[in-house]
C-alpha positions in Angstrom: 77.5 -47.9 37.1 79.3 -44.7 38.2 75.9 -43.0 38.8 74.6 -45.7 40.5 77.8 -45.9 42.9 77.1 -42.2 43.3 73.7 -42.5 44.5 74.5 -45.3 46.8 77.3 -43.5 48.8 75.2 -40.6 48.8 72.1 -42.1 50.4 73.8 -44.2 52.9 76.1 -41.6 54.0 73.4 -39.1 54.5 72.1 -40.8 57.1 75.3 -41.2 59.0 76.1 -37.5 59.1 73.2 -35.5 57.9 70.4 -36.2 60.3 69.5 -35.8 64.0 68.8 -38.7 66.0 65.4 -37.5 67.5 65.7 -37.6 71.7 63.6 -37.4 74.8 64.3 -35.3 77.4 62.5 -35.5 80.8 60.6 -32.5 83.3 59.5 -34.4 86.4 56.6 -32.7 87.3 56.9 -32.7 91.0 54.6 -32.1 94.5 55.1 -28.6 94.4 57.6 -27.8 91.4 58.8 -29.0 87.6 62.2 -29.6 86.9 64.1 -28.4 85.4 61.9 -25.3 84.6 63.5 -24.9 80.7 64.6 -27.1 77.8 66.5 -26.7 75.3 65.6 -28.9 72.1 66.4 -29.5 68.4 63.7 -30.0 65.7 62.1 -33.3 65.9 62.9 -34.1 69.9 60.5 -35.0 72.3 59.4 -33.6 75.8 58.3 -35.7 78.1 56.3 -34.8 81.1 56.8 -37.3 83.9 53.9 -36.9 86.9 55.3 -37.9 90.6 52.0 -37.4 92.4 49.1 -39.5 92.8 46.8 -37.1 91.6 45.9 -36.2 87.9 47.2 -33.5 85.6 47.4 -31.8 82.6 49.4 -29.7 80.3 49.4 -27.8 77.3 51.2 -25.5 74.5 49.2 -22.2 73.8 51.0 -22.0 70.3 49.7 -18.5 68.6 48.8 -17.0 72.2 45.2 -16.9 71.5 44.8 -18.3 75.3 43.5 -21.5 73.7 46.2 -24.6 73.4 46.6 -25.5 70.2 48.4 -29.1 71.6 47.1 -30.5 75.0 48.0 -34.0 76.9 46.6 -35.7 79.8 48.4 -37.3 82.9 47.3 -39.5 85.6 48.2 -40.1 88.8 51.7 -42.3 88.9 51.7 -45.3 87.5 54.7 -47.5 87.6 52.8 -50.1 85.2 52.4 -48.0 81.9 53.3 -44.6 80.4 49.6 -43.0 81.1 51.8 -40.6 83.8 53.6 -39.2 80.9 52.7 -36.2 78.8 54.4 -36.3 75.3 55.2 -33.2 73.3 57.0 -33.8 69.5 58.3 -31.0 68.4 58.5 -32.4 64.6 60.2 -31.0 61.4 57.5 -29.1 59.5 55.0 -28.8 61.7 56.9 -26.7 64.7 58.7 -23.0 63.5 62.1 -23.0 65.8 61.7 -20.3 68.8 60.7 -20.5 72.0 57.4 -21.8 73.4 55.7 -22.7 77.1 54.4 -25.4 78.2 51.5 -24.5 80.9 50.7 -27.5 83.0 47.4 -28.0 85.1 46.6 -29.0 88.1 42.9 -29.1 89.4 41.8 -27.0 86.1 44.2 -23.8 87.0 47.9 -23.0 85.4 50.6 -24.4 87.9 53.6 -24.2 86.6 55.6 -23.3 83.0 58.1 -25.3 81.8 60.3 -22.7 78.9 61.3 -24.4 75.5 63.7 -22.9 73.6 63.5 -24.9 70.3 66.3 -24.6 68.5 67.3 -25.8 64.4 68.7 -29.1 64.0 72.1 -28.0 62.5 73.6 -31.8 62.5 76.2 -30.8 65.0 76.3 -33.4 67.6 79.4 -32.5 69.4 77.9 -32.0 72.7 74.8 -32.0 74.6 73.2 -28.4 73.3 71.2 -27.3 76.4 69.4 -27.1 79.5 67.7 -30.5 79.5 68.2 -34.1 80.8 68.7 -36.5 78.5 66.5 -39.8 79.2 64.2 -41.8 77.4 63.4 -42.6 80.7 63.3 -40.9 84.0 65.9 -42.6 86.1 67.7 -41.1 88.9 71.1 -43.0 88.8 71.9 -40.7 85.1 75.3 -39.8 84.3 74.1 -36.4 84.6 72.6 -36.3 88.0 73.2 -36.8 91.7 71.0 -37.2 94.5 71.1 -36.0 97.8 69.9 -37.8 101.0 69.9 -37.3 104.3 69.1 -40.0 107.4 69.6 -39.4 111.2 71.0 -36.1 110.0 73.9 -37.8 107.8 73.9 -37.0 104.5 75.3 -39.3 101.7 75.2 -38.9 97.8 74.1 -41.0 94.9 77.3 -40.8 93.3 81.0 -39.7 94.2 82.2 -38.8 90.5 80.3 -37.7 87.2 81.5 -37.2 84.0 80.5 -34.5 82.2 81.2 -32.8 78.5 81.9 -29.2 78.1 78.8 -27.1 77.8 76.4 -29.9 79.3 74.6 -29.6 82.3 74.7 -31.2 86.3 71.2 -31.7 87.7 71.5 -32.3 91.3 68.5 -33.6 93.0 67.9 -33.3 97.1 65.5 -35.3 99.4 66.6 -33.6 102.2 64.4 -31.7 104.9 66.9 -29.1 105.3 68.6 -26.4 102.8 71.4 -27.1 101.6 73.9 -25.5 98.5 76.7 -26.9 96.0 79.9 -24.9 95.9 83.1 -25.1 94.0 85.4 -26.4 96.9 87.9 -24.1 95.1 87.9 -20.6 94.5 87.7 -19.6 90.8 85.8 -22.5 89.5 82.9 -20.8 89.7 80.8 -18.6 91.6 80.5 -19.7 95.0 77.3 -20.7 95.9 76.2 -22.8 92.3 72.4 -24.1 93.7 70.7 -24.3 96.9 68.0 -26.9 97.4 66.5 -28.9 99.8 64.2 -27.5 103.1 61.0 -29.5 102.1 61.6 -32.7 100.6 61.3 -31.8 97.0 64.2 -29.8 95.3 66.3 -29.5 92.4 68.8 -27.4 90.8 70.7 -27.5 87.5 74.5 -26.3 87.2 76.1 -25.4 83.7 79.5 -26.1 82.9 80.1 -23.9 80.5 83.4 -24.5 78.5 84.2 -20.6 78.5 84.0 -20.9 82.6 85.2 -24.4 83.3 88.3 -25.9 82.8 88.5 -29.4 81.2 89.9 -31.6 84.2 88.8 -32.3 87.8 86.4 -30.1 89.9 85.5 -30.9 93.4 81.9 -30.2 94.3 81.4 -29.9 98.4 77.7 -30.0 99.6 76.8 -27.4 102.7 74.8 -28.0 105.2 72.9 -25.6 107.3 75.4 -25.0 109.8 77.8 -23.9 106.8 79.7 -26.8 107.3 80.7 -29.1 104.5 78.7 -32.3 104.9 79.3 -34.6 101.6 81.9 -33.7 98.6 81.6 -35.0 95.1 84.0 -34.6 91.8 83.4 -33.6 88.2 85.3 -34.6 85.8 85.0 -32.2 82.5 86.2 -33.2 78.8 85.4 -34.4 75.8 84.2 -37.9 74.8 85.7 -41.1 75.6 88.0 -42.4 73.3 85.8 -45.4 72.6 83.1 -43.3 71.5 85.9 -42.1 68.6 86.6 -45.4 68.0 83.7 -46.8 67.5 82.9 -43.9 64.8 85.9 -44.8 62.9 84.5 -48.4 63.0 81.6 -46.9 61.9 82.7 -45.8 58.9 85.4 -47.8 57.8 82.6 -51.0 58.2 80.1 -48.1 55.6 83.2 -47.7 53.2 84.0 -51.6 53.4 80.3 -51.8 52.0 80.0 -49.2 49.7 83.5 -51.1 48.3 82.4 -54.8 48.4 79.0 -53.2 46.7 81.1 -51.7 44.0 83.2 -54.6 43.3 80.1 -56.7 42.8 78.5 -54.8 40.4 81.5 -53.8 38.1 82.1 -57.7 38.2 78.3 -57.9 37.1 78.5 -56.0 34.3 81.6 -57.3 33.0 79.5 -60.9 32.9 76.8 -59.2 31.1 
């Protein structure tokens, strides 16, 4: 009975701190960019290729640098009514070697663009987001991790006015606008001053790293400048780790497994005592 409680708690704790919860992370492939431009992924993710255009594309993974792609994927035009916009890349246990590898895609049978992807080993550590990637099954623009930037009759307004964030994760800002415009640190010693510019033809996009050697757990204000130099829209990012209901519902977690493992046990040393 005691090897058989042994294997139990062994198997079904495994699986709650052992493996890697396999994740999507999106590269909107753009009019006239992708972004971001690099990713960062474990073993056994998946990148996702979204196409914004109405026109059809390709991409591909040159694996041994032979010039031939040893993994290739088609996209068409967007399509809000299925998934046949999306290029899917799974980087699966076994079959990929951890390094880094590009991803060329096409457009009209030439090389456009290169997205970078660093993959990394899954080393079960899940303490915070491990790169430069957006994490989405789905593309969607309203993401903790993003903002958007707008502008109409020359006012500009933001998608969000606060956004968590943990240490070492990343900020994708997104701009619509027809004019530059840049994301500073509204106070000195945050950062560096000017963190992205973006913006001047309708389709830009920049990432900012918090790193948790260079930021500060607490409030940062974000201001956005416009052309003039002038600060048009402001924003605040709140740094630290997670919530306290996302410890809490770990501990449920395992005290829920333990309960289990315990009601389990009971029954079968009751079992044999019958037999």
């Amino acid at each position: 009975m005691r090897r058989i409680l042994a294997i139990i708690l062994v198997v079904v704790l495994s699986g709650q701190v052992a493996a890697h919860g396999a994740n999507s992370y999106a590269i909107i492939v753009r009019t006239s960019s992708v972004q971001p431009e690099s990713a960062d992924l474990l073993v056994n993710d998946t990148l996702v290729l979204y196409n914004t255009v109405t026109w059809n594309r390709s991409a591909g993974i040159d694996v041994n640098g032979d010039g031939v792609d040893d993994y290739t994927c088609e996209m068409t035009g967007k399509n809000t009514s299925s998934n046949t916009d999306e290029c899917q890349f799974t980087f699966e246990n076994g079959t990929w070697n951890t390094g880094g590898y590009v991803v060329t895609v096409y457009q009209n049978g030439s090389s456009w663009q290169d997205v970078v992807v660093d993959l990394l080993p899954d080393n079960h550590t899940e303490g915070s987001v491990p790169g430069p990637y957006v994490l989405l099954p789905d593309f969607d623009p309203s993401a903790d991790n993003m903002v958007s930037i707008s502008e109409e009759g020359g006012q500009f307004s933001l998608s969000k006015a606060s956004i968590n964030l943990v240490p070492g994760s990343n900020l994708y800002v997104f701009s619509s606008t027809q004019t530059m415009v840049s994301v500073e640190a509204a106070t000195a010693g945050d950062g560096s001053s000017a963190l992205c510019a973006i913006g001047g033809s309708g389709d830009g996009g920049c990432k900012i790293w918090f790193s948790g050697q260079e930021w500060a757990d607490g409030s940062h204000e974000m201001v956005v400048i416009g052309p003039d130099g002038d600060v048009v829209e402001s924003f605040t990012v709140n740094l630290g780790e997670a919530s306290s209901g996302d410890a809490r519902t770990g501990m449920v977690q395992i005290i829920a497994l333990m309960g289990m493992v315990i009601c389990l046990g009971a029954y079968l040393w009751l079992r044999q005592r019958k037999e």
